[in-house]
Backbone as CSV, one residue per row, in Angstrom:
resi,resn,N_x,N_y,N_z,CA_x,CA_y,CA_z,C_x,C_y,C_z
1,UNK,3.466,-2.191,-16.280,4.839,-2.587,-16.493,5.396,-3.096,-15.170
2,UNK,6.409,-3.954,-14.990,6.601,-4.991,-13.803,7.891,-4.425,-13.810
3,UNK,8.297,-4.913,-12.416,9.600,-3.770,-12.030,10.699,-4.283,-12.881
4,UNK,10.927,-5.466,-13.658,12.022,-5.190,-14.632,11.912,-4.445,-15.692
5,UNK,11.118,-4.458,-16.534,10.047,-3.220,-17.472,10.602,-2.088,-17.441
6,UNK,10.546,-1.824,-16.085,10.473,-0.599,-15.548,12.148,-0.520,-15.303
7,UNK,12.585,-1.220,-14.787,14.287,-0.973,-14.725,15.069,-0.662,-16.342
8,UNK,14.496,-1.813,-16.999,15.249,-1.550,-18.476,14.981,0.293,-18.638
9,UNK,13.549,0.552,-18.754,12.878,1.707,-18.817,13.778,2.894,-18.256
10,UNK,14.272,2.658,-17.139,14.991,3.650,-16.619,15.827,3.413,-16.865
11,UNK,16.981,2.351,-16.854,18.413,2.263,-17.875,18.418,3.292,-19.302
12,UNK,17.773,2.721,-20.276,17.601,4.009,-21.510,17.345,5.408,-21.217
13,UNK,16.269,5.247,-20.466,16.807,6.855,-20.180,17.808,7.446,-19.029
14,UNK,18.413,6.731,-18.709,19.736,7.322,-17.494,20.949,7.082,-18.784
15,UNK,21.272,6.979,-19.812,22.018,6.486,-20.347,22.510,8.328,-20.847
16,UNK,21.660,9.027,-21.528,21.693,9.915,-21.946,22.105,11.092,-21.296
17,UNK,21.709,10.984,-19.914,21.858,11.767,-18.270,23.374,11.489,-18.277
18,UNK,23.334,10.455,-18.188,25.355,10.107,-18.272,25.541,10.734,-18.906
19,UNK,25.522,10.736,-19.820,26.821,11.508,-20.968,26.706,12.732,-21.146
20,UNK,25.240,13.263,-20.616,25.373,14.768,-20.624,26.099,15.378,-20.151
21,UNK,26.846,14.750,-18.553,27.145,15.686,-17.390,29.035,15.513,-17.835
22,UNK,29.178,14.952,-18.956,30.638,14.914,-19.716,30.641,15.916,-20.421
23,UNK,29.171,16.133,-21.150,29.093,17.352,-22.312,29.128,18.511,-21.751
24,UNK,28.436,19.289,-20.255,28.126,20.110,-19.493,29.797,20.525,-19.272
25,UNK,30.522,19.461,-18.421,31.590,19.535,-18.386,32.585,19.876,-18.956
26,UNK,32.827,19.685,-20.653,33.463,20.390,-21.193,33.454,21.816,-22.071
27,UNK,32.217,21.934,-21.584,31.503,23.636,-21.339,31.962,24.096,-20.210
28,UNK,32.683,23.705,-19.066,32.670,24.549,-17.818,32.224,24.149,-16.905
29,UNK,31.164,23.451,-17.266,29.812,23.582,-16.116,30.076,22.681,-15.037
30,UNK,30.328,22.683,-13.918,30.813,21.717,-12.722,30.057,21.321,-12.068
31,UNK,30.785,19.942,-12.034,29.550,18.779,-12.132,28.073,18.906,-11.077
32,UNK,28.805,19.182,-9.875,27.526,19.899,-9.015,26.619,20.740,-9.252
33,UNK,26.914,21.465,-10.108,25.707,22.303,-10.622,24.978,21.681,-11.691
34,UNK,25.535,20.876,-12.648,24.505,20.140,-13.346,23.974,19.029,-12.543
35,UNK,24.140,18.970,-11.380,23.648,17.638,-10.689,22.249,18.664,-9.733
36,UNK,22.610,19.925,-9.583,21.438,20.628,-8.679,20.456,21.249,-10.056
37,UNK,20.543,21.387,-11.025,19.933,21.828,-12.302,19.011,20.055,-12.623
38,UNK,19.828,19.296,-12.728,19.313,17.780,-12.875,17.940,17.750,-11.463
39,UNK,18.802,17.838,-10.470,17.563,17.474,-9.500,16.530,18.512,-8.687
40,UNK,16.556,19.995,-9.443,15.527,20.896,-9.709,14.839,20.396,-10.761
41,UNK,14.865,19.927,-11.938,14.085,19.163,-13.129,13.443,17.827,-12.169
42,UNK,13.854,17.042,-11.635,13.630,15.777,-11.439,12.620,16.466,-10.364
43,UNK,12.395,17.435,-9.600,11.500,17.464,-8.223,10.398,18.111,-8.916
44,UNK,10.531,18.958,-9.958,9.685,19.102,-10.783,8.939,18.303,-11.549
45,UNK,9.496,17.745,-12.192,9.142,16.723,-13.309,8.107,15.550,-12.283
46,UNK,8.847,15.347,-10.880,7.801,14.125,-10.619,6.926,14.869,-9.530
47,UNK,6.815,16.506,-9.659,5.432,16.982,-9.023,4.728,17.080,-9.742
48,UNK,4.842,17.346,-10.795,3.866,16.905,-12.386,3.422,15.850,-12.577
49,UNK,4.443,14.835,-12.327,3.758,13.519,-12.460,2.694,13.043,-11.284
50,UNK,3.109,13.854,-9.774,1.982,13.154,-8.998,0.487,13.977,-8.818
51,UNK,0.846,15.497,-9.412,-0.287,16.013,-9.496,-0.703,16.221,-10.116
52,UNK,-0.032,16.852,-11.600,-0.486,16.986,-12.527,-1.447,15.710,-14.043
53,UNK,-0.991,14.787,-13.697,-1.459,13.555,-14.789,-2.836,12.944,-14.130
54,UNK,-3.875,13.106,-14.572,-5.156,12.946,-13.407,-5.372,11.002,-13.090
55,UNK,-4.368,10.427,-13.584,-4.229,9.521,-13.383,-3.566,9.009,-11.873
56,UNK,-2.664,9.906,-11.700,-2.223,9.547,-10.377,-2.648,10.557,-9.254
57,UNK,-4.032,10.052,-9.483,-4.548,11.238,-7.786,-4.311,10.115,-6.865
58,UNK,-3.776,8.723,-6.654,-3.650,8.026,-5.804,-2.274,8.354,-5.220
59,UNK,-1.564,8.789,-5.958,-0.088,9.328,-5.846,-0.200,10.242,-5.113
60,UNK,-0.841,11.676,-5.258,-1.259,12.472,-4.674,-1.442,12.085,-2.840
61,UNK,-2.261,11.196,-2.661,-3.106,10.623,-1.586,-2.413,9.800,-0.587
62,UNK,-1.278,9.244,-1.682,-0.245,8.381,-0.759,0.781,9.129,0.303
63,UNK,0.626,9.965,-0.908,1.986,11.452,-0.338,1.198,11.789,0.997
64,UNK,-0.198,12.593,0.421,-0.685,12.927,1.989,-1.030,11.817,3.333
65,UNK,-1.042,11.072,2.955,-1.146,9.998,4.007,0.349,9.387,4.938
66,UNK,1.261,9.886,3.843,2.138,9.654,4.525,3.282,10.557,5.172
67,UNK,2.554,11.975,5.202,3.403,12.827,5.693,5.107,12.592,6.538
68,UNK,4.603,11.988,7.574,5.765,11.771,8.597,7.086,11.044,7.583
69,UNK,6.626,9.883,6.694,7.544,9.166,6.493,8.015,10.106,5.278
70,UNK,6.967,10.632,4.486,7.858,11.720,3.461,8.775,12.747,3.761
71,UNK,8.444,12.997,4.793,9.508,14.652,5.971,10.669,13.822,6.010
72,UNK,10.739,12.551,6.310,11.752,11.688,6.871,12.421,11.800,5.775
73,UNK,11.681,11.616,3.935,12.740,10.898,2.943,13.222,12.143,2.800
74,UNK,12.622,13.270,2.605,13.349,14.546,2.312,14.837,15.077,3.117
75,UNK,14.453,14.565,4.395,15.721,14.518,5.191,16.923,14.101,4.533
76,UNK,16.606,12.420,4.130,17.555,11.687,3.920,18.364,12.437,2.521
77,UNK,17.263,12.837,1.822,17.705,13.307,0.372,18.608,14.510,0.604
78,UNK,18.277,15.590,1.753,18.618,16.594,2.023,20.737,16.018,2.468
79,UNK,20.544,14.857,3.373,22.112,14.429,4.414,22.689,13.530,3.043
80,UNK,21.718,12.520,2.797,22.728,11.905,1.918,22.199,11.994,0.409
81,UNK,21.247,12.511,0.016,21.415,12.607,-1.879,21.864,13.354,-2.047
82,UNK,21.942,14.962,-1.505,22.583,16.108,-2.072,24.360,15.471,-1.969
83,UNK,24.489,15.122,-1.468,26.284,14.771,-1.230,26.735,13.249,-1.963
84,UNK,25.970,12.769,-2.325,25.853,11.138,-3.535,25.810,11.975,-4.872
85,UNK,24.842,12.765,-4.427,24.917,13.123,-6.578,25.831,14.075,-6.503
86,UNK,26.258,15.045,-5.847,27.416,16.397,-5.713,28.501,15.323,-6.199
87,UNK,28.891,13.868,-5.743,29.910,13.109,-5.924,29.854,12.430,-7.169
88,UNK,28.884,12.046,-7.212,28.683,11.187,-8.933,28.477,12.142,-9.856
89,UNK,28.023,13.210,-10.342,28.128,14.030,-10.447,29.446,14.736,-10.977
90,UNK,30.687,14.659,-9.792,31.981,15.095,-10.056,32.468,14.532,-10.458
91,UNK,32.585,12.736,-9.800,32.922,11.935,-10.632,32.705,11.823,-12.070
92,UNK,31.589,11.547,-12.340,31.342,11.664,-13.815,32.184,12.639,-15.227
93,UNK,32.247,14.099,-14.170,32.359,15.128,-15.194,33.989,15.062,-15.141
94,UNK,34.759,14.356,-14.290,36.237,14.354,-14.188,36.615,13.033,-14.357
95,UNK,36.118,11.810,-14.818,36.171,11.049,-15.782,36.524,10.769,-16.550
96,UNK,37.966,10.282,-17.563,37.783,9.622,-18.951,36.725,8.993,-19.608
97,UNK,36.014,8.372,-18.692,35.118,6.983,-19.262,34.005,7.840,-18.467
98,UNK,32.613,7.991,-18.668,31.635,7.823,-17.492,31.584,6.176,-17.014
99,UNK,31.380,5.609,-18.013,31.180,4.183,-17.522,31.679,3.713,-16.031
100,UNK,33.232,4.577,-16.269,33.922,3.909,-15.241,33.204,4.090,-13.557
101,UNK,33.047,5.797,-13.659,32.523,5.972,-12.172,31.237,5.145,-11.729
102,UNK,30.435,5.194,-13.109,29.150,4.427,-13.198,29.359,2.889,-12.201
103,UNK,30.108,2.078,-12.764,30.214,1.089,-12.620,30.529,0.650,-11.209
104,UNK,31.783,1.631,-11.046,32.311,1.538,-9.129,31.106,1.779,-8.729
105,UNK,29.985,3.049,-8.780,28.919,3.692,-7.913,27.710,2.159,-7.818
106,UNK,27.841,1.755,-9.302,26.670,0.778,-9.260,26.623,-0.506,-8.638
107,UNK,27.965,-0.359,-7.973,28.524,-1.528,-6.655,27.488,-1.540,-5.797
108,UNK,26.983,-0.586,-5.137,26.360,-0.451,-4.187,24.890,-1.370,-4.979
109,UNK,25.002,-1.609,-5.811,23.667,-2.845,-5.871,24.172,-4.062,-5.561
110,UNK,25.594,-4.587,-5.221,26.286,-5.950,-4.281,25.758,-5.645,-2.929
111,UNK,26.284,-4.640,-2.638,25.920,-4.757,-1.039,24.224,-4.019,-0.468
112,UNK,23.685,-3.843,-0.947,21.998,-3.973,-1.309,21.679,-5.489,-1.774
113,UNK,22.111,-6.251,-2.412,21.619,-7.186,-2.784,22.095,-8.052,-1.704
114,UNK,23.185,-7.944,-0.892,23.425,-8.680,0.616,22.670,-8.802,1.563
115,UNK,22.723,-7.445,1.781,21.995,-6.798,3.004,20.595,-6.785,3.230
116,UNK,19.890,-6.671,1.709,18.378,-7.234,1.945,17.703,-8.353,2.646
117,UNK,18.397,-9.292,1.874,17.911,-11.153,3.167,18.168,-11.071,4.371
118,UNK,19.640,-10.007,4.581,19.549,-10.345,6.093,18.369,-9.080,7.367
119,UNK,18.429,-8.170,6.182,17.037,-7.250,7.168,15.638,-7.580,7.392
120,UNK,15.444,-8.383,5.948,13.855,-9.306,5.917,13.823,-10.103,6.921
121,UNK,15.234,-11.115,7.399,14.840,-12.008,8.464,14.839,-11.455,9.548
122,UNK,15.743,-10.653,9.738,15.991,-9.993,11.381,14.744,-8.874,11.455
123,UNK,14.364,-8.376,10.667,13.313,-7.025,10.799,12.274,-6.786,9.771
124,UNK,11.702,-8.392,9.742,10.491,-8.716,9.092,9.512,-8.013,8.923
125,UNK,9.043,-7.229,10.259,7.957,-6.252,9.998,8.358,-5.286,9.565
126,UNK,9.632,-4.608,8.868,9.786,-3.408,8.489,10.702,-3.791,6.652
127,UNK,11.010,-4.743,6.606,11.469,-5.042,5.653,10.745,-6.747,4.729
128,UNK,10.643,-6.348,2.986,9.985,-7.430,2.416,10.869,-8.375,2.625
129,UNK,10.459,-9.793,1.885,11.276,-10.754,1.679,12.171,-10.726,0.724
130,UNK,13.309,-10.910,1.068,14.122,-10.946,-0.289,14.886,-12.143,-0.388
131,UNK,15.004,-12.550,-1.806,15.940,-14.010,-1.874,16.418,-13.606,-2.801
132,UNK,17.766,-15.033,-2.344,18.865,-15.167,-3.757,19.334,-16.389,-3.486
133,UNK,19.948,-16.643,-4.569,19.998,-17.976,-4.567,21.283,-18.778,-5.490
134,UNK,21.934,-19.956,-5.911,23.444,-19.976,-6.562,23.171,-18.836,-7.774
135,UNK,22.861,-18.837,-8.151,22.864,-18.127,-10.137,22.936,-16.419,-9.887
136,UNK,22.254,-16.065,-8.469,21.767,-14.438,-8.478,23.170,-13.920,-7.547
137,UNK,23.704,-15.486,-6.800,25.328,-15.013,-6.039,26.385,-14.995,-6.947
138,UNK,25.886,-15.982,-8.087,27.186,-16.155,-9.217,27.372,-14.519,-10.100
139,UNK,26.452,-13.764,-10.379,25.761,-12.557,-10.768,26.138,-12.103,-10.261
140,UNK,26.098,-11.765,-8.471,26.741,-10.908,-7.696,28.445,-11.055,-7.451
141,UNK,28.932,-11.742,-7.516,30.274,-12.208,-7.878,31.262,-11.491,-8.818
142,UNK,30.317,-11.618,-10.304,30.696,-11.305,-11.878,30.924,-10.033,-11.074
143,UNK,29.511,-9.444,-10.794,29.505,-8.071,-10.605,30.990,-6.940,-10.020
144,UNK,31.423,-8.077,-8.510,32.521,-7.430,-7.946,33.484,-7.672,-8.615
145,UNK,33.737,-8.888,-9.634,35.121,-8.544,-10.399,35.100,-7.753,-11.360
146,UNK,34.156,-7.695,-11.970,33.579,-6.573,-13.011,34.189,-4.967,-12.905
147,UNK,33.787,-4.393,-11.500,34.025,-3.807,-10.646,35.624,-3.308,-10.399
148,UNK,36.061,-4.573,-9.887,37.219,-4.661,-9.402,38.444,-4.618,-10.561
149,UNK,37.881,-5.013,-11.620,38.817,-4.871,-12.639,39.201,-3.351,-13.366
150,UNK,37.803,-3.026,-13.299,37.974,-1.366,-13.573,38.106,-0.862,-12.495
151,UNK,38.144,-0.496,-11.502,38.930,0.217,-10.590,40.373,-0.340,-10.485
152,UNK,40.938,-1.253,-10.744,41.938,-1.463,-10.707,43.270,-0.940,-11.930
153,UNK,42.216,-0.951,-12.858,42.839,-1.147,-14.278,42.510,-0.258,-15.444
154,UNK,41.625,0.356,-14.829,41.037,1.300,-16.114,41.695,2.651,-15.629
155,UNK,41.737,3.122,-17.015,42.234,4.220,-17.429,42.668,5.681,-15.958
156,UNK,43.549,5.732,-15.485,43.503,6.901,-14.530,43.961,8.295,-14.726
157,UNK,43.221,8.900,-14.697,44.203,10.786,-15.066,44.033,11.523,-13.615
């Protein structure tokens, strides 16, 4: 499956993840704790997937080969995922809409989709090539008014 495949793939199933942490929510359950319950499942779920499925002993192999840079991602997950999902997360569960927080959070694919061309050229050896071009800026555009309209205009409590 090719990484759009694979994006739709993960859209359907993040769809359901949304709306749970509304359902959790009007049980009580605050949002941070279904976000540390979510990503105790998820560290699980993909140590199963890299050790357990005998298909990915390359997975396995990558991990050990790459010690240093894995210590590094755990870091990052440790400074900035625990405090991104603690927030989306809250957001979500204090929400009218999930959509809505969804949508502001999923901004951050504008300025990822900026910032890529200019790290490929300046820091080639550490970053791929990335392009865009009129149709993928017109896209990125939609996106910020898209954006901008619901934060502006949608529903506030």
């Amino acid at each position: 499956m090719g990484w759009l495949g694979k994006s739709f793939a993960a859209l359907v199933l993040l769809v359901p993840v949304w709306l749970l942490i509304g359902w959790y929510g009007e049980r009580g359950v605050k949002g941070e704790v279904t976000a540390l319950c979510y990503a105790v499942g998820c560290a699980l779920g993909m140590a199963l997937w890299i050790f357990g499925i005998p298909r990915n002993h390359e997975l396995a192999e990558n991990l050990a080969a790459h010690r240093t840079l894995v210590v590094a991602m755990v870091g990052v997950g440790l400074l900035f995922g625990a405090a991104i999902q603690a927030l989306i997360y809250a957001a979500l569960k204090d929400s009218p809409n999930p959509g809505l927080p969804l949508s502001i959070i999923n901004a951050s694919a504008v300025a990822v989709f900026l910032i890529a061309p200019m790290l490929a050229k300046f820091l080639p050896a550490y970053f791929k090539k990335a392009e865009w071009n009129v149709m993928t800026m017109t896209g990125v555009l939609l996106t910020v008014a898209g954006t901008a309209l619901i934060a502006l205009y949608g529903k506030k409590t």
